[in-house]
C-alpha positions in Angstrom: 13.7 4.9 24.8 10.8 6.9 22.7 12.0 8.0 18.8 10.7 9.6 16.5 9.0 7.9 13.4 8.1 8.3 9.8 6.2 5.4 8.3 7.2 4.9 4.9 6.0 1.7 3.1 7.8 1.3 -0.1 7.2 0.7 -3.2 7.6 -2.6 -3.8 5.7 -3.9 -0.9 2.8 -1.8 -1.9 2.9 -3.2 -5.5 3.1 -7.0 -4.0 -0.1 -6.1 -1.8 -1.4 -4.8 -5.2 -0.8 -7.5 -7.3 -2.4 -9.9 -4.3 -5.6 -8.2 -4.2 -5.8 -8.4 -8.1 -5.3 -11.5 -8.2 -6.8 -12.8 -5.1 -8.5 -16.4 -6.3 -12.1 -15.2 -5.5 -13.8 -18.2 -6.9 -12.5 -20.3 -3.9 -14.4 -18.2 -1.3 -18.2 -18.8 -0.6 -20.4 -16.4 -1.8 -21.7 -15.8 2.2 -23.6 -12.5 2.2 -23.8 -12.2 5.8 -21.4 -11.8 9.0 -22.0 -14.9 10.7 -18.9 -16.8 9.1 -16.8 -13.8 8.4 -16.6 -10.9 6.3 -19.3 -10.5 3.7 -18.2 -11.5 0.1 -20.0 -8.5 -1.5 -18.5 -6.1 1.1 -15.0 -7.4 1.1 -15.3 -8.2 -2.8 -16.4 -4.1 -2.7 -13.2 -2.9 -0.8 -10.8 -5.1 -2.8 -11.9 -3.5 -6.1 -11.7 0.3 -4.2 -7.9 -0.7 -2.9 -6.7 -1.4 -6.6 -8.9 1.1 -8.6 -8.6 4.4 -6.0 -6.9 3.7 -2.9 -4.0 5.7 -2.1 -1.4 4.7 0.2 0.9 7.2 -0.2 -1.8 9.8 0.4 -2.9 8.6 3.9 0.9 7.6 4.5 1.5 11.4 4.3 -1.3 12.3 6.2 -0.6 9.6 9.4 3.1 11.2 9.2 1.2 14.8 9.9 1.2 13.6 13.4 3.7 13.0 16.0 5.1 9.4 15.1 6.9 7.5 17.9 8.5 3.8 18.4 8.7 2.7 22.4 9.8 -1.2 23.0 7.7 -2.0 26.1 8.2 -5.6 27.4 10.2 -6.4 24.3 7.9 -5.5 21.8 8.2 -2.4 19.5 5.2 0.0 20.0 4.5 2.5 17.5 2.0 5.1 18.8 0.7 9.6 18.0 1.1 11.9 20.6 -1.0 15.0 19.6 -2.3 17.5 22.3 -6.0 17.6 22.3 -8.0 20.8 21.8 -10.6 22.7 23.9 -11.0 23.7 27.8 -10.1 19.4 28.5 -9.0 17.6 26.1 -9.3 14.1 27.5 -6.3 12.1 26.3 -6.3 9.2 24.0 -4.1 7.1 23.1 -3.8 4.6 19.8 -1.3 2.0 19.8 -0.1 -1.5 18.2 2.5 -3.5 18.0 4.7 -3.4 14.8 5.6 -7.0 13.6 9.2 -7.6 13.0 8.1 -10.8 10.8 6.5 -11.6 7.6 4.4 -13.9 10.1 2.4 -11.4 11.8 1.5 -8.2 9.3 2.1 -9.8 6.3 5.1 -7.6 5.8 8.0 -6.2 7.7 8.5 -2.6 6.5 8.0 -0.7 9.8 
C-alpha cells in the first residue's frame, strides 16, 4: 500500500544531533588529510562547523516536503521514495529511494 508522507524531524532530535556535532571529541580522530582512510579531517572538520553555525534543517525539511512524499513496504521494509513528473518532450524517469530505519541501530534515529 503507497501513502503519502511528510517528513518532519523534530525538535529534539535535531538538538541531540546538534549537541553531537558540537561536541564531537575531535582530538581522538587522526589528523588524515587525504581519502585513503576515510573522510578528510579538514573537510569533515569543515562541514561539522557549517551544520552547527548555518545549516538549516527545517529549511530543506520544507523544501524535500515540496515534492510528492510516499512510504511503500516492499519485502518487509518501509521505502520512502518522490514521485514528480519530469519536464520536456521525454522526461526519462528517475527514481530516488532508501530504506527508513525503524531503529536507533541503523540511522542513528527513528523519527521517520
Amino acid at each position: 500500500m503507497i501513502k503519502q508522507y511528510k517528513i518532519s524531524v523534530p525538535k529534539s532530535t535535531l538538538n541531540n544531533i546538534y549537541k553531537k556535532v558540537k561536541n564531537y571529541p575531535w582530538k581522538d580522530i587522526q589528523k588524515l588529510n587525504g581519502w585513503t582512510h576515510g573522510t578528510n579531517y579538514k573537510y569533515l572538520k569543515s562541514i561539522s562547523k557549517y551544520w552547527i553555525s548555518k545549516y538549516n534543517w527545517k529549511k530543506q525539511e520544507k523544501k524535500l516536503n515540496s515534492f510528492s512524499n510516499f512510504t511503500t513496504s516492499i519485502d518487509g521494509l518501509k521505502i520512502h521514495f518522490i514521485k514528480e513528473k519530469g519536464s520536456g518532450k521525454n522526461p526519462t524517469p528517475l527514481l530516488l529511494l532508501h530504506k527508513i530505519y525503524s531503529s536507533r541501530r541503523g540511522l542513528g534515529c527513528n523519527y521517520l
